[in-house]
Each structure stands twice: as C-alpha cells, then as structure tokens.
C-alpha positions, 0 to 999 in steps of 0.5 A: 436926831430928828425924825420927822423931817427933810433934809437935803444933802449936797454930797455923797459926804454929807449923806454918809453923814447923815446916815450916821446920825441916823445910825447913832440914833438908832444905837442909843434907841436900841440898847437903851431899851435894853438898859431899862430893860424893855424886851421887844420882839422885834427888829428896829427896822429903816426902809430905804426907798428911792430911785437908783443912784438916790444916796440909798447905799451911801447912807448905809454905808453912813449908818454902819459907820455910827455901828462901827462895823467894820467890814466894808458895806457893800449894796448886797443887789446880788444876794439880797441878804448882808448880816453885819457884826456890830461892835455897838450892838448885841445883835447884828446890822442885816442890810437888804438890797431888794432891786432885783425882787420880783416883790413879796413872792420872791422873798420866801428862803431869805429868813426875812421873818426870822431877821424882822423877829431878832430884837437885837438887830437893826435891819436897813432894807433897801426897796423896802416897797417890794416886802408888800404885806411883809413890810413891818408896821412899826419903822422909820422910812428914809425917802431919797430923791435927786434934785438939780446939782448932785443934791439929794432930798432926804425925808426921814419919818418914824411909822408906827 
C-alpha cells in the first residue's frame, strides 16, 4: 500500500477494496511491531473526513474485512462509539462515526483517551475534524470527495 497519494474509485466495489488494502496494511504495520517487539503506547489511528455519502462507511467497511471482523460494520452516527473483535489483531478495531458531535465538548464519557492509548488497536474515526485538540498528532488521514459519474477521490497521507 502506498500512503502518500490519490486514488479515485469508480464504485462503492472498489472503494471497499480500497479500504481493505488499507486495512492489510494497517495489520502487517501493527503486529509487525510487535513482532519485533517495539511497544508503543498508542493506537494506530485513520481519520476519515469527507461529505455525507463520500465512501467514508464503505471504506470501513473494507478496512474491517482486510481485520476479518466478522460482525457486520455498521456507521455507528447514533452511538458514536463501535469496539470490533479482530481476529487478525490482538486488540480491537474501534470505529467512530462523530457526525452528530457537536465538536470536542461533546466528546468527554466516550473513553476516547482510553481508545487513543490501547496500543494494540486500530481506531478509524469518521469526522475526525470534530476531535479538534484531541486529534492524535501521529495518523493517516483518508480525505473523500464525490466527483462526476458516482466516482470518489480518495487521498490518503500518513501525519506524523
């Protein structure tokens, strides 16, 4: 997988698929360190930002297949907050969806720094733009826009 770029998509099919090469990515980064045995003290954090209906829960859903989670990713809008087992990870996939947020003021309760802090999971937060000062310094930020004919731009850059 190569961070750093843009992709465009011509279906919800090829964003899904694009998600999951992300996600295998993702998975290898992740338990590789662990292999090698570089603790960090961080979760491996995606921010997802993009208009409604951009590709942003297709992609999740995508990147939850490449964890083989089994249970069906649903956008988690109403309750914010989704903890997934992964069967390719040793902690969990946690998937935000923080539309309705009012911004960072709403966020306190959701365990977000205790989510942010758990080293062996992924987050993928959707609306990552509301977390405001709580948006983690070291990411990969996905950027989603609609162009002409139900294709999706798609720019993926790792943030450190």
């Amino acid at each position: 997988m190569v961070i750093d770029r843009e992709i465009i998509t011509q279906s919800a099919q090829e964003t899904q698929k694009l998600g999951e090469e992300l996600g295998d990515w993702i998975r290898k980064k992740v338990n590789g360190k662990r292999q090698k045995g570089r603790e960090e003290s961080v979760a491996t954090v995606i921010c997802l930002y993009g208009e409604l209906g951009s590709g942003k829960t297709t992609f999740a859903q995508g990147f939850a297949k490449a964890l083989s989670v089994t249970t069906r990713l649903l956008s988690p809008t109403f309750i914010i907050v989704r903890r997934y087992q992964s069967e390719k990870l040793t902690g969990f996939l946690y998937h935000l969806d923080l539309y309705r947020a009012g911004g960072e003021k709403d966020l306190p309760g959701l365990g977000l720094p205790e989510i942010l802090a758990d080293s062996d999971s992924v987050v993928l937060i959707e609306w990552a733009e509301k977390l405001g000062n709580l948006l983690p310094k070291e990411r990969i930020d996905a950027r989603f826009s609609v162009m002409k004919e139900e294709k999706h731009s798609i720019s993926i850059c790792k943030i450190s």
